[in-house]
N, C-alpha and C positions, 0 to 999 in steps of 0.2 A: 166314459169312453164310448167310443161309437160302435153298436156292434158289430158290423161290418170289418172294421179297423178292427179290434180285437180279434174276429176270428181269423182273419188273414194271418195276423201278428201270431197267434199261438199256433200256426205249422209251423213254425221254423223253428231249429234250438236256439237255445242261446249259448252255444259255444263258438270259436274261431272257425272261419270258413272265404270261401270263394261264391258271390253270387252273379250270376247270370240275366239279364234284363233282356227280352226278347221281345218283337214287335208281333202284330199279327201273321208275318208270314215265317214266324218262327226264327227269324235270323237275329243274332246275338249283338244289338245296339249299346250294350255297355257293361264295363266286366269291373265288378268293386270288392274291396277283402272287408272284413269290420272283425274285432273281437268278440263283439257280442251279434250275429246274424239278427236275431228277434227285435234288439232294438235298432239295429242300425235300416232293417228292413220296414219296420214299423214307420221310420222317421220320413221314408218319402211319402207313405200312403194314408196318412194323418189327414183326418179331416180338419178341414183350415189351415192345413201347415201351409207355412211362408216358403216358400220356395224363389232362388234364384231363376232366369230364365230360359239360361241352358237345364236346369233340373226339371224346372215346368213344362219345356218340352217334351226333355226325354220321359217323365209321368207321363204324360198324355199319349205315349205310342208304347208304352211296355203292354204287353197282354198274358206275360210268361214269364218266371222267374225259376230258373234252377238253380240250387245250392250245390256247391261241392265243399264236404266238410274236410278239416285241414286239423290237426292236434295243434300247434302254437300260432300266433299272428305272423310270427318268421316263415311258416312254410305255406300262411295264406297269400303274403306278398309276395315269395317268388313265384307261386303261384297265378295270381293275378298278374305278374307281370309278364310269363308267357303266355299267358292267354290273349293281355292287348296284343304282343307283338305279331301273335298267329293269326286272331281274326281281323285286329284295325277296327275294333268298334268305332259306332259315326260318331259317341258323346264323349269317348273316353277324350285323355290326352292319347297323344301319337304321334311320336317324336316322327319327322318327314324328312330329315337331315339327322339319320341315325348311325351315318359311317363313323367307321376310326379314324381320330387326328392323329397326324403324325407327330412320334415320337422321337428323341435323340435315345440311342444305347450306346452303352460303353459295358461290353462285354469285362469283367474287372478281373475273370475266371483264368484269362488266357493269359499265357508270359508276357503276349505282348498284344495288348487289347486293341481294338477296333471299334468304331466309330462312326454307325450305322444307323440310316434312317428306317423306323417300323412301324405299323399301324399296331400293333399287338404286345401285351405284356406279359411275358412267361416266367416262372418263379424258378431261374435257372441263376441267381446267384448275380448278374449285371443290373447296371442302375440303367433307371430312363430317368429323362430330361422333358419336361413339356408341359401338353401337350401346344402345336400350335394347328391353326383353323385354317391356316392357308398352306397346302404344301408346297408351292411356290416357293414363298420365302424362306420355311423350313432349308429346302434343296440351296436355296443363296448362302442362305447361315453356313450349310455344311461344307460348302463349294468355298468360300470364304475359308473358314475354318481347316478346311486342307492343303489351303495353300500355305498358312504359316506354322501349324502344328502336324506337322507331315508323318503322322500315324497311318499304319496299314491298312488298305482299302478293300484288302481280296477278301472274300471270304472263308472259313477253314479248310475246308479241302483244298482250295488253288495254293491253300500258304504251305499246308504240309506235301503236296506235291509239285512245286513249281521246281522250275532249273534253273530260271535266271531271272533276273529282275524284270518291273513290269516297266510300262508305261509311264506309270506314275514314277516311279525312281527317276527316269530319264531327265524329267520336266519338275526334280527336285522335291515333290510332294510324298515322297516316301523314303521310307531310310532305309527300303529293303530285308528286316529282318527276315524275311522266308528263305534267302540264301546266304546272306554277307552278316559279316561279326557284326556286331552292333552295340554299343556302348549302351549295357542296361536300364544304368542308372540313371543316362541322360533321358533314355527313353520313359521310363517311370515317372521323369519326374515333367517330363512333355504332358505324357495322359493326368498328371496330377493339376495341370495349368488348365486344361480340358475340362476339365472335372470341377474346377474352382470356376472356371467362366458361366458353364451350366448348370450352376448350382446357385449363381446371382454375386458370388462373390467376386463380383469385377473389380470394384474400387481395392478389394486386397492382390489382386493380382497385377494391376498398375503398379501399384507401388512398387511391387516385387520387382516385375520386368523392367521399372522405371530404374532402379539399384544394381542388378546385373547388368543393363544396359553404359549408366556411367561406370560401371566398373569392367567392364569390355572395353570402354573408350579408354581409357586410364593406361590400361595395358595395351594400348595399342593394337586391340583386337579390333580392327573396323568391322570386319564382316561379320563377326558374330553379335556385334551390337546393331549392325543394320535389321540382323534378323531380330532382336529383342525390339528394336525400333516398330515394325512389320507385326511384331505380336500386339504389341500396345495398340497399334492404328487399326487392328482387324477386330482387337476384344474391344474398345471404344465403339467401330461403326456396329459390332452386335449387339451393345447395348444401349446405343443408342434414341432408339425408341423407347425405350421400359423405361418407368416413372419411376421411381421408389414411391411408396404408396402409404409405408407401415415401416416402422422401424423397429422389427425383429427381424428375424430369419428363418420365421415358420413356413412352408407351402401349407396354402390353402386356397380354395375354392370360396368364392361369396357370389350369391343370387340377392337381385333384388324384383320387385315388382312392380308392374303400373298401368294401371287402368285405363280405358280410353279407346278413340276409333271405333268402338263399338268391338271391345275386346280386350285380352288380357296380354301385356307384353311382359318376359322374362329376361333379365338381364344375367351373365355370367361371366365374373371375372377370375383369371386363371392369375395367380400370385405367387410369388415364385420369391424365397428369400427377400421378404420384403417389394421385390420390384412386380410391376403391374407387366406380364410377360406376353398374355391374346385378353382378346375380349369375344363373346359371341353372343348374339340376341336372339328368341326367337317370340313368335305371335300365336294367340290362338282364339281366332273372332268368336263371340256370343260369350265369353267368360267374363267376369268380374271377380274383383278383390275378395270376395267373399268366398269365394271357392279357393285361394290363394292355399291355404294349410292342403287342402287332397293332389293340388296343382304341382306342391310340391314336392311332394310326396313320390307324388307319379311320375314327376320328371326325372328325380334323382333316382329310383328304382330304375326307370329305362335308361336315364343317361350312362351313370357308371354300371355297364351291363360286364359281364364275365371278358375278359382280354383288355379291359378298359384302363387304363392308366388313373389309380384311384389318390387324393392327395390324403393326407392324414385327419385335416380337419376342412370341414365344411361349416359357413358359416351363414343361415339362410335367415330371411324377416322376420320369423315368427318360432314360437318354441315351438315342437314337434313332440309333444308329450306322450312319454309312452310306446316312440316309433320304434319297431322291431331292424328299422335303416344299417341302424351302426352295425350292429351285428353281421348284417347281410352281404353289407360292401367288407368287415373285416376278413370274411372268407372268401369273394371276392380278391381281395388284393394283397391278401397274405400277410396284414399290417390294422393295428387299433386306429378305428377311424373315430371321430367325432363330430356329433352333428349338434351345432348350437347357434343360438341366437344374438346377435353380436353382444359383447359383453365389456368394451373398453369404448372409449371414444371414437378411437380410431379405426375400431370396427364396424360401430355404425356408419362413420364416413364412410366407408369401403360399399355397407350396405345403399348408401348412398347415390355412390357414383355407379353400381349396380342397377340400380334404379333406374339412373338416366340413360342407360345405356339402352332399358327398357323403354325407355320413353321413346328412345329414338328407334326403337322397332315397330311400335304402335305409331309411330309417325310418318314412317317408310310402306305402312300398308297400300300404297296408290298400286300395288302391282298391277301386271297384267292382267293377271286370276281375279285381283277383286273389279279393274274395269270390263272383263270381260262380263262376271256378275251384273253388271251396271247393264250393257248393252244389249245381252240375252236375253236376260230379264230372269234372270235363275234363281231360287230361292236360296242358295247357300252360294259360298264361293267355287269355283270350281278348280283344285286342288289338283287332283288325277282326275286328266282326261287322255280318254282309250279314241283312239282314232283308229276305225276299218274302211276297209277298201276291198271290192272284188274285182279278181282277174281271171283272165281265163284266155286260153289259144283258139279260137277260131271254134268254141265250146269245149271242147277239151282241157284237160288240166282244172276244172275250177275250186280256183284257193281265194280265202279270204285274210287278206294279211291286218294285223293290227299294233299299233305303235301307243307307246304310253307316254305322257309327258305329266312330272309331276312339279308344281308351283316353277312352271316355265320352264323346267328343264327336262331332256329327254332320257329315260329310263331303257337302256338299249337291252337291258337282260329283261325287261319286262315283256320284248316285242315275241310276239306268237303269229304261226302260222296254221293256216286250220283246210284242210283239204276236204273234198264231199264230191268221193267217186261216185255217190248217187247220180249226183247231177251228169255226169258225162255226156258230153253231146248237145247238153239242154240250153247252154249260155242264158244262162237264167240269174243274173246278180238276186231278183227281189228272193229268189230263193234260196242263193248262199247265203248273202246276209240276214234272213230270217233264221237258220242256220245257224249264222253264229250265235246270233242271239240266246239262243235256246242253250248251244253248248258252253256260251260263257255265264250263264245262269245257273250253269250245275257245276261250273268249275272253282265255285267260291271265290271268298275274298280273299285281296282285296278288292273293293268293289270301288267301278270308276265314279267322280261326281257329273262327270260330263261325259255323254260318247256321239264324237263328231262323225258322221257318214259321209263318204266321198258320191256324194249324190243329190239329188233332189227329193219332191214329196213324195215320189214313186219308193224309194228307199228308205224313207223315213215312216211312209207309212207301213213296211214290210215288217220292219224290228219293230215300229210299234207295237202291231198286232200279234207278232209274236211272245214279244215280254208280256204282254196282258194274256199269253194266253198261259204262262206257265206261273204265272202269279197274280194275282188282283191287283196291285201298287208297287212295283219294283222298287220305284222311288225315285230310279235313274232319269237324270235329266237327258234331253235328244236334240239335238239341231244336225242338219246338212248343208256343206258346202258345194253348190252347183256351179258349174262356167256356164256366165251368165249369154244371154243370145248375142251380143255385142264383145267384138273380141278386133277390136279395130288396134293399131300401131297408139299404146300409150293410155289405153282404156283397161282398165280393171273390173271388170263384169261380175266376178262373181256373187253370188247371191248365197244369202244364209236362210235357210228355213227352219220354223221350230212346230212342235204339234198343236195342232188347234189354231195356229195361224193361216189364213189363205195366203196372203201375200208376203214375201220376204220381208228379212227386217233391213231397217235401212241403216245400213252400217257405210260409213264413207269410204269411198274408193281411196285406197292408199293410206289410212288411218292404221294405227298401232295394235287396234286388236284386229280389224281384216290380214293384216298382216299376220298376225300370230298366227291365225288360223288357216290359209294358206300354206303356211311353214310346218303347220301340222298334218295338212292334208298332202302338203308336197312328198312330206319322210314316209307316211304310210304308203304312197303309190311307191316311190323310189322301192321299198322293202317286197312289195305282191310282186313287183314286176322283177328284182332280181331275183328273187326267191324263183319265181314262174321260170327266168332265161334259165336258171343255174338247173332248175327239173328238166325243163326241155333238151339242153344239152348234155343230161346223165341221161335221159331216154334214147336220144340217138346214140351215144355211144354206146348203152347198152345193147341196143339193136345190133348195133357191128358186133360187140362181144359175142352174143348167143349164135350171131352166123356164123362161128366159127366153129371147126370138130369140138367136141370133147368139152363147152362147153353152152348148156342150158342155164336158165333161170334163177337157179339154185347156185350151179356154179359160181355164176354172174354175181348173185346178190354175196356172197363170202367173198369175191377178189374186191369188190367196191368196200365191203366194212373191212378191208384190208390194207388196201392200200388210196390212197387221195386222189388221184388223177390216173386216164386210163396211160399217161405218159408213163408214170412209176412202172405200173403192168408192165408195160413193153420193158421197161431194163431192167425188170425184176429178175433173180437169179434163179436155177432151179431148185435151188438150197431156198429161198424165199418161199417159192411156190409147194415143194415139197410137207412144208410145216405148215401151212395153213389146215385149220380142222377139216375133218373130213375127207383132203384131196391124199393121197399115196402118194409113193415115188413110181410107179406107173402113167399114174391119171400124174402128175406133176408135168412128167415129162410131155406127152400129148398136150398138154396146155401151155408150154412153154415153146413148144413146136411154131405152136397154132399163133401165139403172139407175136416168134418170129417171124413169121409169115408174116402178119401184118401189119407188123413194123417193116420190115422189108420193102412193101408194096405201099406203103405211104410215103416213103423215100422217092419209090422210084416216076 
């Protein structure tokens, strides 16, 4: 053994843990559990070892390695699994489409259940149905679903406090139990039709309502056979997309895999009583099959996270020997899970079409992210790109607003706004923006792969010199989008700049990724400039306010965190004004005076 590798290898224990892989500027590039640290951490730094080449990269940029030790491999993996979600290491996986699908529930607790869509799974005694990937059709299914199984729609409090029936009664889709007697039994055995439809047992529920049906007709019941007619034709068009797939009546989950595009696609199919119910794909460039066992590992820890709708069995390519998984999703979801590798025929066909499902993700990589890659010239794709902009009034006010857009889509909780009363007066962008730089460099990650400038080399070169100067190799890619000198009726001018280029790159006027980027430079100005109007016009209004008796700056700044608009102020009561902290019923009334006042004179 080499002694180099050995003495690396003998700091570390060899018991269960969390390790840490850090680059030279200390920042945390990839976060891994193992049972044994000493060998698992030996196994990248091995002289000659074969490495993959998402692993050979990340070797070649670790400088640092922390251990966090852990007593079983179960509390090293939840472990590791908030640590990717916190930092977004560059090498880890990292789910990017990590919201909750919507669920169906049937509250089963209540005399008379409801029939509710949820992103969340609470261990309150009601079943969920699901999950599905689009809530569109979710919301169809349900909309559907209420019009011929007319269960209660309000939620509890509106049911135990209502006086009369709602809307829904009116237009037939409720039976009103919140006020009116209600035939229990018919009702029970409604939510049991419900319950059999979203449970995949369609084909017994046909037949059912097929039976009640001619025996309504029989008796001469027309109208209630129309409605059994109406039940049959709504639980048909819901099932009519799901396959039957398998012929049990187990839910389960199956992943399959597929290599390719220059990356690793995952396929997931959602199974539901036999029938094939969503499907969902996703991509992760520079991976290969060979990583496939950690791949999936990682995906299912992060996939089925805590509130997550978990199925009982999972059914993934490869055995998982050993995984501490089952355990971790059983407390999780309140329910014995199992993880295994298909073990019937008809499971590996399952794994199968899992596959291709994969394939066709790996196939669908043309996005815009990866041509954008192409036209940049960037070395990775660019995933999350942070787009800033500076504004400012006549120098005054200067804010730098920023807009995040991740794999094409726009992340509106991401967007920040960053002010720098330094500057006052100075109408200085290169110095907001170097600015920012700095302070989104100590605000952690996540960290963008791209960050677009609303500018030219004048601003591109400001953040350059700035990130270089708060670190050696940020890593962060840079380009600017300018309006270009020609701005004629039907001309597209503008220009992209990158560092170390003189001359823009040549991206076609009116092409798919100028476009993009346009649409990202457009959202970041739209946000500086409202954010800037909305400051301007609380400034002026504050100015009125403080000209008024009895109230200064202090005052000021408690009726704004009080109330929304200085409209509200003015009809505010003096019972409102009285309770706000710090003001009296003295000082109330003088400030209530004073708002009449001018309110008054704004009328007049």
């Amino acid at each position: 053994m080499d002694k180099e590798y050995k003495f690396f290898a003998d700091q570390f224990p060899d018991t269960p843990g969390v390790y840490l892989m850090k680059n030279g500027r200390g920042r945390i590039i990839y976060v891994g559990k193992a049972k044994k640290l000493r060998k698992r951490l030996a196994s990248y730094f091995r002289k000659g070892a074969r490495h993959t080449p998402k692993t050979a990269a990340l070797v070649s940029h670790v400088r640092q390695v922390d251990i966090l030790l852990t007593t079983t491999e179960k509390e090293a993996l939840l472990l590791e699994s908030g640590l990717i979600k916190k930092h977004r290491p560059r090498y880890n996986i990292v789910l990017k489409d990590d919201k909750q699908y919507v669920l169906f529930r049937l509250d089963r607790q209540s005399e008379f259940p409801r029939l509710s869509m949820t992103r969340k799974t609470v261990r309150d005694g009601s079943v969920y149905f699901g999950p599905f990937t689009s809530a569109a059709a979710a919301r169809t299914v349900w909309k559907l679903l209420g019009k011929v199984f007319p269960l209660r729609k309000c939620k509890d409090t509106a049911f135990r406090n209502r006086m009369r029936p709602c809307l829904y009664h009116d237009i037939h889709q409720c039976w009103a139990p919140c006020v009116k007697e209600v035939d229990r039994a018919g009702y029970a055995e409604m939510v049991h039709r419900v319950e059999m439809l979203l449970s995949g047992r369609s084909l017994e529920l046909v037949d059912a309502l097929t039976r009640q049906m001619k025996a309504a007709s029989r008796d001469m019941d027309y109208e209630q056979a129309a409605a059994y007619r109406d039940q049959i034709r709504a639980v048909k068009k819901t099932v009519e997309g799901q396959a039957a797939v398998i012929h049990d009546n187990r839910d389960r989950d199956v992943l399959g895999l597929a290599e390719g595009g220059q990356g690793l696609g995952l396929g997931l199919l959602f199974v539901r009583q036999g029938r094939l119910l969503d499907q969902k794909q996703f991509f992760w460039p520079g991976l290969t099959l060979d990583e496939g066992p950690e791949v999936v590992e990682s995906f299912i820890g992060q996939f089925y996270g805590p509130g997550r709708f978990i199925p009982p069995l999972i059914v993934v390519p490869m055995d998982l020997e050993d995984s501490p998984l089952p355990e971790v999703l059983a407390e999780r979801g309140g329910i014995a899970v199992r993880i295994i590798a298909p073990q019937t025929t008809q499971e590996k066909q399952l794994v199968g079409i899992a596959r291709n499902v994969a394939v066709q993700a790996r196939e669908q990589r043309d996005t815009i992210t990866v041509r954008l890659q192409k036209v940049l010239k960037l070395d990775g794709e660019p995933v999350r790109i942070e787009c800033v902009d500076a504004s400012h009034l006549s120098g005054s006010n200067m804010r730098v607003g920023q807009v995040v857009f991740e794999e094409g889509r726009r992340i509106p909780e991401a967007s920040r706004l960053y002010a720098f009363p330094e500057l006052e007066g100075a109408a200085d962008d290169y110095a907001a923006l170097a600015g920012w730089a700095r302070r989104r460099m100590e605000s952690g990650p996540p960290w963008p792969d791209l960050v677009l400038l609303d500018g030219g080399r004048g601003q591109l070169s400001a953040v350059e010199k700035a990130l270089a100067e708060c670190v050696e190799d940020c890593g962060w890619e840079l380009a600017a989008i300018a309006k270009g000198e020609s701005r004629r009726a039907g001309e597209l001018g503008d220009q992209i700049f990158r560092p170390g280029r003189k001359n823009s790159l040549p991206l076609r006027p009116g092409s798919a990724e100028l476009l993009f980027l346009q649409k990202i430079r457009d959202t970041a100005h739209r946000f500086v400039l409202g954010k800037q109007r909305s400051a301007r016009k609380k400034s002026v209004l504050n100015s009125e306010l403080t000209s008024l008796p009895g109230i200064g700056p202090k005052t000021a700044r408690i009726l704004w965190d009080s109330f929304p608009s200085l409209e509200a102020m003015l009809e505010a009561a003096r019972s409102d004004i009285s309770s706000l902290p710090g003001i009296g019923v003295k000082r109330a009334e003088m400030i209530y005076l004073a708002l009449q006042g001018l309110k008054a004179s704004r009328k007049s």
